[in-house]
ROBA-437743 format. One line per field, with one value per atom (N, C-alpha, C): chain; residue in one letter; atom name; z, x, y. Coordinates in steps of 0.2 Angstrom, whole numbers, m for minus. Atoms other than C-alpha are relative to their C-alpha. Layout:
firo = c(A ...)
seba = c(a ...)
figu = c(CA ...)
up = c(Z ...)
east = c(X ...)
north = c(Y ...)
***
This chain:
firo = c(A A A A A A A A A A A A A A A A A A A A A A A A A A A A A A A A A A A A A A A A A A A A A A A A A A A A A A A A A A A A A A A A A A A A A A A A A A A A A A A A A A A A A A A A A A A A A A A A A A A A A A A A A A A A A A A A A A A A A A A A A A A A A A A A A A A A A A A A A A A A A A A A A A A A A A A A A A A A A A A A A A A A A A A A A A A A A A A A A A A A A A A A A A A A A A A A A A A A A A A A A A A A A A A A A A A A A A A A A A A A A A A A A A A A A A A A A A A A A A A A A A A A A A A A A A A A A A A A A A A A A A A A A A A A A A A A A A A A A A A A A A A A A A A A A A A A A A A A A A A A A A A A A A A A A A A A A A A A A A A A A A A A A A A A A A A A A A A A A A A A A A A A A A A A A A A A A A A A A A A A A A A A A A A A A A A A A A A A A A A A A A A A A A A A A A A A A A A A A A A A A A A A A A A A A A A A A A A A A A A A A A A A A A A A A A A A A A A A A A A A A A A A A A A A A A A A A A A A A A A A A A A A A A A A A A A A A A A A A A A A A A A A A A A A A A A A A A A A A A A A A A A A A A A A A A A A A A A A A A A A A A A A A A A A A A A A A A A A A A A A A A A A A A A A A A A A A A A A A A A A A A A A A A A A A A A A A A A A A A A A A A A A A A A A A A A A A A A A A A A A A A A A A A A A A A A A A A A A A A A A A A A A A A A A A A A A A A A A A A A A A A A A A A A A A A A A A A A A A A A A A A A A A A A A A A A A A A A A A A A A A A A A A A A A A A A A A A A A A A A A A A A A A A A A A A A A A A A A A A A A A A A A A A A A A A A A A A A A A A A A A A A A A A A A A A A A A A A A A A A A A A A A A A A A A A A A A A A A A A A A A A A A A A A A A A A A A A A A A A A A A A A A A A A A A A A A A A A A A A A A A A A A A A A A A A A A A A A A A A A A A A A A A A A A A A A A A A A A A A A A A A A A A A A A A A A A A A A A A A A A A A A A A A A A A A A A A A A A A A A A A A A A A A A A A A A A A A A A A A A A A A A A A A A A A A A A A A A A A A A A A A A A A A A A A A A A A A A A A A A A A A A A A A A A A A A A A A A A A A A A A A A A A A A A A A A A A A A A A A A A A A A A A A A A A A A A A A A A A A A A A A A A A A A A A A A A A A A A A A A A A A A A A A A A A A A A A A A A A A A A A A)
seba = c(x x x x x x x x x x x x x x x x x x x x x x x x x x x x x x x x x x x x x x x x x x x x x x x x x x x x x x x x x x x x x x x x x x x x x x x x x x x x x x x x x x x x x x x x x x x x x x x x x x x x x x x x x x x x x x x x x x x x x x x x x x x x x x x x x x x x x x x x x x x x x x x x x x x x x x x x x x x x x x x x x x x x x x x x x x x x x x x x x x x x x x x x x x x x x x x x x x x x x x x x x x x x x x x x x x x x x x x x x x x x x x x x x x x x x x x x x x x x x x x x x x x x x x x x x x x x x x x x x x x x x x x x x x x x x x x x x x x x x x x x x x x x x x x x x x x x x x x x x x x x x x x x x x x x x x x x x x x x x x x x x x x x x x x x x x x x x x x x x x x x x x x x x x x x x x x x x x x x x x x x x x x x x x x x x x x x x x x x x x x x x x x x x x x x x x x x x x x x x x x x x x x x x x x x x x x x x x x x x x x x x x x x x x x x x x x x x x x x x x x x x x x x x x x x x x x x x x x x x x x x x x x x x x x x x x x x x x x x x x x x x x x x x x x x x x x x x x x x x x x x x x x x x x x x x x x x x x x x x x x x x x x x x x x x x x x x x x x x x x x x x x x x x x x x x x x x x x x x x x x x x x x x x x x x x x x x x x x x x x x x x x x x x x x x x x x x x x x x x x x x x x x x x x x x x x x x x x x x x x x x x x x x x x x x x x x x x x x x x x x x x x x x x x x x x x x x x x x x x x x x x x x x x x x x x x x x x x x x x x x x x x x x x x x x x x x x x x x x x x x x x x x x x x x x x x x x x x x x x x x x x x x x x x x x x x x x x x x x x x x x x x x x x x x x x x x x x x x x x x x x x x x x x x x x x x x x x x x x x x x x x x x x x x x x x x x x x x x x x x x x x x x x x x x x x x x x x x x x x x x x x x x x x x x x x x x x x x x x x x x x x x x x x x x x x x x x x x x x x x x x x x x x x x x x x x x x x x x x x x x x x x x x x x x x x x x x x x x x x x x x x x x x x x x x x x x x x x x x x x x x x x x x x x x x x x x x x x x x x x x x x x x x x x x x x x x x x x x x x x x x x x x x x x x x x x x x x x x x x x x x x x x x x x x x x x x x x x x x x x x x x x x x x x x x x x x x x x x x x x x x x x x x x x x x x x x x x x x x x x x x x x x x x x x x x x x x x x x x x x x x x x)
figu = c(N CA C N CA C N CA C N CA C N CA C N CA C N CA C N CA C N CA C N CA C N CA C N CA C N CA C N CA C N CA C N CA C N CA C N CA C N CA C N CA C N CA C N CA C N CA C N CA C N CA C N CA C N CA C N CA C N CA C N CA C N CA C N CA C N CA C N CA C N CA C N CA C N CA C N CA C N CA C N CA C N CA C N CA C N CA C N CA C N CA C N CA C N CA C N CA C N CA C N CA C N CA C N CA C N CA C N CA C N CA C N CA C N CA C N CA C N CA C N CA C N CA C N CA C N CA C N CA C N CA C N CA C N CA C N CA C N CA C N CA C N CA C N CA C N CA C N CA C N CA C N CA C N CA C N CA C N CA C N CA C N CA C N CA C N CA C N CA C N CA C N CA C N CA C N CA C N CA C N CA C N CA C N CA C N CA C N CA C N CA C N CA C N CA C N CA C N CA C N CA C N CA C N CA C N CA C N CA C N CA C N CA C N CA C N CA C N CA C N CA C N CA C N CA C N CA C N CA C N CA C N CA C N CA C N CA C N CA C N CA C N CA C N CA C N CA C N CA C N CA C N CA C N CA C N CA C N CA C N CA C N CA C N CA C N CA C N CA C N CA C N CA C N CA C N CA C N CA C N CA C N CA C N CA C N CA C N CA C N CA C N CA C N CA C N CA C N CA C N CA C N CA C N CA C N CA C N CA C N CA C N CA C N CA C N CA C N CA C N CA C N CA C N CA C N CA C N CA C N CA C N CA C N CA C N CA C N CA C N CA C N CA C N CA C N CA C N CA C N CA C N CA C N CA C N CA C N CA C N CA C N CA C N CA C N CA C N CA C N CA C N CA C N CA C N CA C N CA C N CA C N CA C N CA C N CA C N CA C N CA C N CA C N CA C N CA C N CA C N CA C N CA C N CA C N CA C N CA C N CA C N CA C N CA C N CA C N CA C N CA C N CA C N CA C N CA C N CA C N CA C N CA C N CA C N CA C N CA C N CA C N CA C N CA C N CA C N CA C N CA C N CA C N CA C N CA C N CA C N CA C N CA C N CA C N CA C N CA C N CA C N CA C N CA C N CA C N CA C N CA C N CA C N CA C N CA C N CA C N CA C N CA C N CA C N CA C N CA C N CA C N CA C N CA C N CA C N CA C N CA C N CA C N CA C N CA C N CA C N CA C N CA C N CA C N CA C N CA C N CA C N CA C N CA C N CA C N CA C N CA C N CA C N CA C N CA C N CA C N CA C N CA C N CA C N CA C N CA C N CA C N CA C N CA C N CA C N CA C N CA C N CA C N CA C N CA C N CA C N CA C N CA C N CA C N CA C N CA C N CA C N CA C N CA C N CA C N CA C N CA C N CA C N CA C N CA C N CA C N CA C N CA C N CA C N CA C N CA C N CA C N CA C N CA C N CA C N CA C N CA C N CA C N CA C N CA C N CA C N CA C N CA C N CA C N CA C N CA C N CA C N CA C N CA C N CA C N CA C N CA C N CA C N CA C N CA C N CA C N CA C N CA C N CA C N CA C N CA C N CA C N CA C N CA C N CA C N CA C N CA C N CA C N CA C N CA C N CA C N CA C N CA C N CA C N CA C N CA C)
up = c(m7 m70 6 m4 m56 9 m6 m41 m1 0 m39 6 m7 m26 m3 1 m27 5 m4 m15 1 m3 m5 3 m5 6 1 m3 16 0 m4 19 m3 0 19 m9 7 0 m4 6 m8 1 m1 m2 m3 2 m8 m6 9 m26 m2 3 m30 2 3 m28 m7 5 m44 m6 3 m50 2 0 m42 m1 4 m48 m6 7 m65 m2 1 m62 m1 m2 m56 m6 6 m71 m7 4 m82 0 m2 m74 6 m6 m63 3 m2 m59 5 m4 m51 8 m7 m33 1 m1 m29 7 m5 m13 m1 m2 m6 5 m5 4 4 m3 15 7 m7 32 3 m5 47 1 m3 50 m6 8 30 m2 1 32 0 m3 38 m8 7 19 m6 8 8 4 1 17 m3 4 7 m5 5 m7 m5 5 m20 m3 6 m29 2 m3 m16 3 m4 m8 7 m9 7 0 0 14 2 m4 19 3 m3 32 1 m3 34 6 m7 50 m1 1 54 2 m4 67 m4 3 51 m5 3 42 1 m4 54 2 m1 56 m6 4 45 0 2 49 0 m2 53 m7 7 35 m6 2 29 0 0 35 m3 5 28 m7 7 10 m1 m1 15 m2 0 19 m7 5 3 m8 5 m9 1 m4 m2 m2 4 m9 m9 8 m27 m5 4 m34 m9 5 m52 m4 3 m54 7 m8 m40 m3 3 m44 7 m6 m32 0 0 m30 2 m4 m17 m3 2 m23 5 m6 m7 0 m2 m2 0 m1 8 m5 4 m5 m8 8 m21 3 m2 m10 2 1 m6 m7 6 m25 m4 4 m31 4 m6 m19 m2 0 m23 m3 4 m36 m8 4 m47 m9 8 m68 0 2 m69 6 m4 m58 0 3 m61 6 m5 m52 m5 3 m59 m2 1 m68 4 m4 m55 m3 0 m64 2 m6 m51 m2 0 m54 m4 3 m66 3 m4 m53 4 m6 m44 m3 5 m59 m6 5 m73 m6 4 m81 5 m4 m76 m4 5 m82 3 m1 m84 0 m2 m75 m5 5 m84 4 m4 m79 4 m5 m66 m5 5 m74 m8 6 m88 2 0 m88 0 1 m84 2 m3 m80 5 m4 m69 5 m7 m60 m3 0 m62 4 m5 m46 m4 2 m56 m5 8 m74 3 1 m67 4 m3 m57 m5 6 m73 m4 4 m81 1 0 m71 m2 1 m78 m9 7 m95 m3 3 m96 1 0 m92 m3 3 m99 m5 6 m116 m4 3 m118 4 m3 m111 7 m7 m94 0 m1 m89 7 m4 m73 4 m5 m65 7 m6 m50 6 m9 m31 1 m4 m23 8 m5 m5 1 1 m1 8 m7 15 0 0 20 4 m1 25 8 m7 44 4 m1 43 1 1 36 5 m6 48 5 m8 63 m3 0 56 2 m2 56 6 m7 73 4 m5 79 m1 2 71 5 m4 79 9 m6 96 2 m4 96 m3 1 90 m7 8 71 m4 6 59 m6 9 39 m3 2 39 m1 1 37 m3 0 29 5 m6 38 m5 4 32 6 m4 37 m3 0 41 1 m1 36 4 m1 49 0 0 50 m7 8 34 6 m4 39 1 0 39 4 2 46 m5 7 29 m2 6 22 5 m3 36 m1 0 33 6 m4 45 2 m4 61 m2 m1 58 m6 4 42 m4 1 43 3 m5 57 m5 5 45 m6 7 31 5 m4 46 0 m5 52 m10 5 34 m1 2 30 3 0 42 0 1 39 m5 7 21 1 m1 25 6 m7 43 1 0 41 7 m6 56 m2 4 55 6 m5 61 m5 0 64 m2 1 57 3 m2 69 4 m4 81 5 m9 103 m3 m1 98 m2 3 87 5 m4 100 2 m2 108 m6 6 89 m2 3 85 4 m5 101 m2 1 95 m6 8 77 5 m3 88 4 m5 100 m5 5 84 m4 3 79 3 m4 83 2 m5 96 m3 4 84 m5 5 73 4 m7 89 1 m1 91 m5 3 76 m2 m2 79 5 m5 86 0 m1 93 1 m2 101 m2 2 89 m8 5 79 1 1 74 2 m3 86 m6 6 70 m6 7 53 m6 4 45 5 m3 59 m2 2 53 m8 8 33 2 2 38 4 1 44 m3 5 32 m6 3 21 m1 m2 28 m2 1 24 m8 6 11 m4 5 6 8 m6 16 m4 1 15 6 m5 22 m5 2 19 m4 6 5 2 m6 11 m3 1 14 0 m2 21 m6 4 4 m7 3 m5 0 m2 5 m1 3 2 m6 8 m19 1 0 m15 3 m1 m6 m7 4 m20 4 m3 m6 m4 3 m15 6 m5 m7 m6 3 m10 6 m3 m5 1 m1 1 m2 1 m7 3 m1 1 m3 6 m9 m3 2 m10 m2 0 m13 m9 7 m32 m2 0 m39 m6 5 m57 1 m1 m47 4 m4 m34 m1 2 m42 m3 3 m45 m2 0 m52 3 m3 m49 m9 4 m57 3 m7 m49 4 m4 m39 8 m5 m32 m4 2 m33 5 m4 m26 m3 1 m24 m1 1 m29 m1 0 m26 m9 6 m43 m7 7 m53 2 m1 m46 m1 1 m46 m2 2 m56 m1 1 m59 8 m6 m40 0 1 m46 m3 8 m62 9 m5 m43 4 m5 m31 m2 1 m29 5 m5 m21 6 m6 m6 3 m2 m5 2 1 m4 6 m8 10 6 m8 21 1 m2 18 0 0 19 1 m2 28 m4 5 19 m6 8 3 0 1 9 3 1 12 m6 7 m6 m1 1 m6 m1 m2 m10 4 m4 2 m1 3 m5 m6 8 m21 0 m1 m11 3 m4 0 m7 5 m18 m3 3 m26 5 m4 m8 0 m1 m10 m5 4 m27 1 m3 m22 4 m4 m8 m4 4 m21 m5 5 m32 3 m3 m18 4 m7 m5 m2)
east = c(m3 9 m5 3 5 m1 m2 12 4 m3 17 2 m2 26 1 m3 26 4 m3 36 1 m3 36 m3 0 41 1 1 40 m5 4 27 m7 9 7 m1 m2 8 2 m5 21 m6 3 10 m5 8 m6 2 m1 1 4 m3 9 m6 9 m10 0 3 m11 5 m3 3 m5 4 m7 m8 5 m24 m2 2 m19 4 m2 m10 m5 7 m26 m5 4 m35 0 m2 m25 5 m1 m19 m4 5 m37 0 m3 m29 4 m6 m14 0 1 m11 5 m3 m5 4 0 4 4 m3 11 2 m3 26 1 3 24 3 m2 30 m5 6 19 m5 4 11 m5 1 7 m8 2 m2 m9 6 m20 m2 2 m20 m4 2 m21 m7 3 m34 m6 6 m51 0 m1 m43 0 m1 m48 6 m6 m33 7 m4 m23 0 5 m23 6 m2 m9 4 m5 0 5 m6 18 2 m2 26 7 m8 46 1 m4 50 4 m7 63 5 m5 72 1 m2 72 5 m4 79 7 m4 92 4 m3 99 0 m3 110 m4 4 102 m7 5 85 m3 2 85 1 m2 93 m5 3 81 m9 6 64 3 0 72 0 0 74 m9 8 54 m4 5 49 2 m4 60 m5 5 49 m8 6 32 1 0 39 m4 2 35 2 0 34 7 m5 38 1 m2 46 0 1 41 2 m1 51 0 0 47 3 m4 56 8 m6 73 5 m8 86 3 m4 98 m2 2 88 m5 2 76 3 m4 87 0 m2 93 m7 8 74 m2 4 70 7 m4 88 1 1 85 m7 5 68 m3 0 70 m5 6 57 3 m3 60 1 1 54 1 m3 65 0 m1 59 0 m1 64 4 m2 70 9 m7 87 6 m3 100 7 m7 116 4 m3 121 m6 7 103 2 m2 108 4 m1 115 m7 1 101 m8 8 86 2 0 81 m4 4 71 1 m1 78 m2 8 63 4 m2 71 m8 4 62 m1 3 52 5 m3 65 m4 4 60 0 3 53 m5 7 41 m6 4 25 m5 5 11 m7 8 m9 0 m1 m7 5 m6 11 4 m4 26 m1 0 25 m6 6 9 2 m4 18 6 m5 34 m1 1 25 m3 2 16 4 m8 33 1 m3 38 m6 3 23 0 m3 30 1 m4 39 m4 3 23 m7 5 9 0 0 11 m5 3 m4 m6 7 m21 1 2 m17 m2 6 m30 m1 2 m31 5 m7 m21 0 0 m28 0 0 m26 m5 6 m41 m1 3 m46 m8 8 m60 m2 3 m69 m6 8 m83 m6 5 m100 0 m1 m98 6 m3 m83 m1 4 m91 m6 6 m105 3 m3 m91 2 m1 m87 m4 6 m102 m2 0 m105 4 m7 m88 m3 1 m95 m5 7 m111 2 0 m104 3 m1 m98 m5 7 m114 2 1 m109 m5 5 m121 1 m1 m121 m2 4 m132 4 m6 m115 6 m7 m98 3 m5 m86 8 m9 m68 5 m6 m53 5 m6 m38 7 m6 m22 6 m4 m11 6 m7 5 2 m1 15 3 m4 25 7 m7 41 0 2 45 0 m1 50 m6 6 32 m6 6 23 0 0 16 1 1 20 m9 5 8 m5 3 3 m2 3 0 m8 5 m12 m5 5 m22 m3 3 m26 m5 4 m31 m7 6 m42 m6 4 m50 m2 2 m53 m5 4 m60 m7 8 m73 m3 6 m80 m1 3 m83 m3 3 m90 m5 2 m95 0 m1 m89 3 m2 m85 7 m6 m67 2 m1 m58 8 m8 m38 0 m2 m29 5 m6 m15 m3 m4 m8 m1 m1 m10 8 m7 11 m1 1 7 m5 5 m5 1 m4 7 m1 m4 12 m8 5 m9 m4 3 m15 2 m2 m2 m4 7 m14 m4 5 m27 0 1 m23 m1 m2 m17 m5 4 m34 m6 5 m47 m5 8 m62 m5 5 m74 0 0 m66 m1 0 m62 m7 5 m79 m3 3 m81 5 m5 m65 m4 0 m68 7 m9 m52 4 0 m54 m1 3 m60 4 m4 m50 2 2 m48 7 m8 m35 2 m1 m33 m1 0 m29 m7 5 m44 m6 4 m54 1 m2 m47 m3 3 m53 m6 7 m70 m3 3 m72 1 m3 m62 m6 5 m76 m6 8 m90 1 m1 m80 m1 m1 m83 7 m9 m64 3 m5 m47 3 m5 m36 7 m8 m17 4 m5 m1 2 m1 3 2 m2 5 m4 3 m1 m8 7 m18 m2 3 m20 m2 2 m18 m4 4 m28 m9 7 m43 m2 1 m41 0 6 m43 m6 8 m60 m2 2 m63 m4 0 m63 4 m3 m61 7 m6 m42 1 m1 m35 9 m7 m16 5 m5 m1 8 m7 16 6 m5 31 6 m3 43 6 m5 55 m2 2 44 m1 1 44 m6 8 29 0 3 30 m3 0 31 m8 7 16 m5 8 3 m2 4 m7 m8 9 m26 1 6 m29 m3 7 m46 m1 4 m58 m2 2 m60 6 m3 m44 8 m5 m31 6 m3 m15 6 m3 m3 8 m9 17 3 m3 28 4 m3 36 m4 5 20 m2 0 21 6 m8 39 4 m3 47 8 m8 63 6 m3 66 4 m1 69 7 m3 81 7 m5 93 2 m2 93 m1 3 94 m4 6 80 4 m1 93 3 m1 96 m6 11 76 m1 3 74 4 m6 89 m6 2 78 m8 6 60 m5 4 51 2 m2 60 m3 1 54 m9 7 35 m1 3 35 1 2 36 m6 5 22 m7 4 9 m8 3 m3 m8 7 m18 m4 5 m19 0 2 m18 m7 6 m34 m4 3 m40 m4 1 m38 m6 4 m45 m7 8 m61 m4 1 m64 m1 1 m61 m7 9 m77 m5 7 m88 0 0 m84 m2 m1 m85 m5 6 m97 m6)
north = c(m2 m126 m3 4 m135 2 m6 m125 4 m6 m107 3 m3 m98 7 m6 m79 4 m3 m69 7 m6 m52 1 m3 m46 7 m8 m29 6 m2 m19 1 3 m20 4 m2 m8 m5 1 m17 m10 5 m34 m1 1 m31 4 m1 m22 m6 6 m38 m6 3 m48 m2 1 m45 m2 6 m57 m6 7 m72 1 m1 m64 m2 2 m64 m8 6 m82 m3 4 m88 0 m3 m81 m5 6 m93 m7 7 m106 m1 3 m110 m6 6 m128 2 0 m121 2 m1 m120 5 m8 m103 2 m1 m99 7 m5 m81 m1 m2 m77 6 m8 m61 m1 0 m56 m1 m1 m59 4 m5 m44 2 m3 m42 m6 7 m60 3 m1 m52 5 m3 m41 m6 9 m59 m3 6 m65 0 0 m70 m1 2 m71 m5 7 m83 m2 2 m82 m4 3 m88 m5 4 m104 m3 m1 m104 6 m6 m89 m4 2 m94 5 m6 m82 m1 2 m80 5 m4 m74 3 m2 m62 m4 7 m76 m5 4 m86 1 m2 m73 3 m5 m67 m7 5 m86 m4 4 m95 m7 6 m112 0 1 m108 2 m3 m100 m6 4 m116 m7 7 m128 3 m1 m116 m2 1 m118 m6 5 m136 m2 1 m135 1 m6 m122 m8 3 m136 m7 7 m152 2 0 m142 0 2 m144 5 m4 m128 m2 0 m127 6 m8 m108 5 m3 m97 7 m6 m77 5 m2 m68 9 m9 m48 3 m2 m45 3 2 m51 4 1 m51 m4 7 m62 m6 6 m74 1 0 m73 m2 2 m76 m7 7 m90 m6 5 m98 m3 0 m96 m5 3 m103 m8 10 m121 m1 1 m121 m7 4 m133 1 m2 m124 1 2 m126 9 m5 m108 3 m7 m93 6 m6 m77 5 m6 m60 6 m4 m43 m2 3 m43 7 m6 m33 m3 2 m40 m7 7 m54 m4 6 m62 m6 4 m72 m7 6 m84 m4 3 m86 m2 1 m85 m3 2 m93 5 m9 m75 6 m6 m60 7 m8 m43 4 m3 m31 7 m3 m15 6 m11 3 4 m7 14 5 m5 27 8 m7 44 m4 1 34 2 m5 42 m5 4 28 2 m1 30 m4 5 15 m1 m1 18 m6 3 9 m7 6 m2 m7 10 m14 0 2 m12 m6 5 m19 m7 7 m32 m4 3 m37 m3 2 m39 m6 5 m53 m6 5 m63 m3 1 m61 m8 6 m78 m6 6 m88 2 m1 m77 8 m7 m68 6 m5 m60 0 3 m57 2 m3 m48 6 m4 m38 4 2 m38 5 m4 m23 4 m4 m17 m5 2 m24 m2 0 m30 m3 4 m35 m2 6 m48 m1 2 m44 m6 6 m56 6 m2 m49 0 m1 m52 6 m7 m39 5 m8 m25 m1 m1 m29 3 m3 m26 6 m7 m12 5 m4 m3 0 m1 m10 2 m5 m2 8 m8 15 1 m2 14 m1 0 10 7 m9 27 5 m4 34 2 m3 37 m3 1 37 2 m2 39 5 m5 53 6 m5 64 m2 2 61 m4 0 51 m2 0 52 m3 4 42 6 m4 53 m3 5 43 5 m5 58 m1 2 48 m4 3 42 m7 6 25 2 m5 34 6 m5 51 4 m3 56 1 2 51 4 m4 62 9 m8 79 2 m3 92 1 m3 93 4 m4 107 4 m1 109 m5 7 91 4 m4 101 4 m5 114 m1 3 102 m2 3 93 5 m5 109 4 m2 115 m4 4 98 1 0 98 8 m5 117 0 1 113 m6 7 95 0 3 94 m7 6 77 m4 5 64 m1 1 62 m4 9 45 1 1 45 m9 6 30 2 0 25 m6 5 12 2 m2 12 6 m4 17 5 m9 33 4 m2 37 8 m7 53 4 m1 57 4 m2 57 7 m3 65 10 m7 81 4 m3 83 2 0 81 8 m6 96 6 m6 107 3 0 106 6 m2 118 0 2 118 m4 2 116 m5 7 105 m7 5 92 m1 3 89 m5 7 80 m5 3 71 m6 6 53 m3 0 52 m9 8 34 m5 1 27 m5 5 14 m8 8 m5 m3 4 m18 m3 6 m29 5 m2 m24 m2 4 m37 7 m4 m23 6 m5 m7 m1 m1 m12 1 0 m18 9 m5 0 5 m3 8 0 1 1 4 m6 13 5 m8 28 4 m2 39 1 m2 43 1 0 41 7 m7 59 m1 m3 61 m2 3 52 m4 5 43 m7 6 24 m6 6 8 m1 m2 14 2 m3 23 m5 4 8 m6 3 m2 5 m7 13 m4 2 8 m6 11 m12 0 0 m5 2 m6 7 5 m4 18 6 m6 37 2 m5 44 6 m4 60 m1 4 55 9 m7 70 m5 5 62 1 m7 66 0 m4 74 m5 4 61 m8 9 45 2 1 39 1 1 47 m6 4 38 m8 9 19 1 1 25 4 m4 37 m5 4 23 1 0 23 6 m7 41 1 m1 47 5 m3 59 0 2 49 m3 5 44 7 m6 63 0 2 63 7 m6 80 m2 1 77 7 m3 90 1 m1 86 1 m1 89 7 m7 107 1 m5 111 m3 4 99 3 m4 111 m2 4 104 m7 7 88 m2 1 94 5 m2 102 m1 5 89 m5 10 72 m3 3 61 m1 m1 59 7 m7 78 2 m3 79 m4 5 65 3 m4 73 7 m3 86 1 2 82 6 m6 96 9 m8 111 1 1 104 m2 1 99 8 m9 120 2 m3 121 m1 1 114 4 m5 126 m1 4 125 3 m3 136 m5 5 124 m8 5 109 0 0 114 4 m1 119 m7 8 102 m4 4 95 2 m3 106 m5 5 100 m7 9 80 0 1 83 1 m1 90 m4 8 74 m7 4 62 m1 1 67 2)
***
C-alpha cells in the first residue's frame, strides 16, 4: 500500500476517534503515505500526528456545488490513492471514494453501497455490550480488508508539542493560577441543545464541586456561548464564583488542549471536549444525554474516566420510548436522572482523581 485516504467528516469527536484507523494503518504499512479528509474547523485536532502525513479539507462551498465538488474528485483522483477508507459515507463522499480510482473502496455496508465500494463492513448493532464502545470497534471494522490481525491500537491520541503545553501554563498563570489546588475544566454546554444539562442543575454540580475540592474552575466555551455561559455562571453561588475564572479560555482549539493539558480532569456534557480529555489522558467524569448512544460513546471508562447514562439507571425507559420520543423530550428525561447519586458518583471520581 502505497497511498491511503481516510475520510471524515463531521465533528471534532467523530475526527479524532477515527485517528485510530490511520494509527493502526501506520503501525503496519510504515511506507505508506497516509492522508485524512476532515472539515475545516476539525483540521487543528490531526495536527502533530505522526501518523498522518497531509490533512485534506472539503469545504462546504465544495460540498454544496455540483461543480466545485466535481472538480475536487477530479483533484483527490490525480493523488492515486491506493485505498480510499471512507467513515463518513454520504453522498459527496460515496462519490469522492467511487472516482477515486483507488483498487481498495471500503465504507460501512448501507444496502446501496455496493455501487459505490469495493468492501462493505458491516456494523456491531447498537445495544452490544463493549468495554471499549462501539464507535472504535466499528471503526476498526473497516480495517478488516487490509489488516487481519494484530490491531492493538484502540485509543485516540493527540500529539501536543512542548511549546504548547508551555502556552498553556502561561495562559494559566496570566491569570494567576497556580497548581497548588485542583483546576478542573467545566465542559457546561453540550454541542447540541439536546446534549446540554440543565443550567441549573450544572450550577449545583459546579457549586458542589468546589466545596468538596476547592478547586479552580475554568468554563469550556466559545466568545458565541458567552450569554449561554455567563447564565451558569450567575446560577452559581457567591462563594463558588470566586473560584470561577470566568474569562479565562483558549481563541484556538490547538490553545484550548495545551491548557486542557494542565488540568486535573474535564466534568460536564458528554462531547467532543470529553473526547479530547482521553487523547490527553486527561481523567473526565462525562453527563450523557438521554438520547445519545451510550453503547457507541461510553468509551474507555476506568476509574479514571466515569460517565453517568440515563439508561444504566433506568433502563426500563429505554424498553417505553424511542430514542426520538427521548430527544423531543430531553429535559423531562434528564429529571429522571437522579441527582443525589450522580453527585455521589462525582464525590467518588475527586477522591480518585485529585
Amino acid at each position: 500500500m502505497k497511498r491511503i485516504l481516510v475520510i471524515q467528516q463531521k465533528r471534532i469527536g467523530d475526527v479524532l476517534t477515527s485517528t485510530i484507523i490511520s494509527n493502526n494503518l501506520k503501525k503496519h504499512f510504515p511506507e505508506a503515505k497516509i492522508d485524512y479528509m476532515c472539515y475545516a474547523n476539525c483540521v487543528a485536532i490531526l495536527e502533530n500526528n505522526p501518523n498522518i502525513n497531509e490533512v485534506i479539507v472539503l469545504d462546504e462551498k465544495v460540498r454544496k456545488n455540483y461543480f466545485s465538488l466535481a472538480k475536487f474528485i477530479l483533484y483527490i483522483r490525480k493523488k492515486k490513492y491506493d485505498v480510499v477508507i471512507d467513515v463518513y459515507s454520504k453522498f459527496e463522499t460515496n462519490l469522492i471514494t467511487l472516482f477515486s480510482g483507488a483498487k481498495y473502496k471500503i465504507s460501512y455496508d448501507k444496502g446501496y453501497s455496493n455501487l459505490f465500494y469495493t468492501h462493505n463492513v458491516k456494523r456491531i448493532e447498537n445495544g452490544t455490550q463493549s468495554e471499549i464502545g462501539l464507535a472504535i470497534l466499528n471503526r476498526l471494522l473497516l480495517l478488516k480488508p487490509l489488516i487481519k490481525e494484530g490491531i492493538t491500537d484502540y485509543k485516540p491520541k493527540i500529539f501536543l508539542t512542548d511549546i504548547e503545553k508551555q502556552q498553556g501554563l502561561t495562559l494559566l498563570e496570566s491569570h494567576n493560577i497556580k497548581k497548588d489546588k485542583p483546576i478542573l475544566m467545566f465542559g457546561i454546554l453540550g454541542s447540541e441543545w439536546y446534549k446540554t444539562y440543565p443550567f441549573e442543575k450544572m450550577a449545583q454540580i459546579i457549586d458542589f464541586t468546589v466545596s468538596k475540592t476547592n478547586a479552580r474552575v475554568l468554563f469550556n466555551y466559545i466568545p458565541s456561548q458567552k450569554e449561554d455561559a455567563q447564565k451558569i455562571y450567575d446560577l452559581c453561588k457567591k462563594e463558588t464564583q470566586q473560584n470561577i475564572v470566568f474569562d479565562l479560555y483558549a481563541k484556538e482549539l490547538r490553545g484550548f488542549l495545551g491548557l486542557l493539558s494542565h488540568c486535573n480532569a474535564l466534568v460536564g456534557n458528554e462531547g467532543g471536549a470529553v473526547n479530547m480529555a482521553k487523547g490527553l489522558n486527561v481523567p473526565t467524569f462525562s453527563i450523557f444525554s438521554p438520547s445519545v448512544d451510550k453503547e457507541t460513546w461510553q468509551i474507555f471508562e476506568d476509574e479514571k474516566n466515569i460517565s453517568i447514562h440515563l439508561k444504566d439507571i433506568k433502563p426500563e425507559i429505554y424498553q417505553q420510548s424511542t430514542e426520538k420520543e427521548i430527544k423531543q423530550e430531553t429535559f423531562k428525561y434528564f429529571d429522571e436522572y437522579p441527582f443525589e447519586l450522580l453527585l455521589e458518583k462525582l464525590e467518588s471520581f475527586y477522591k480518585t482523581v485529585l
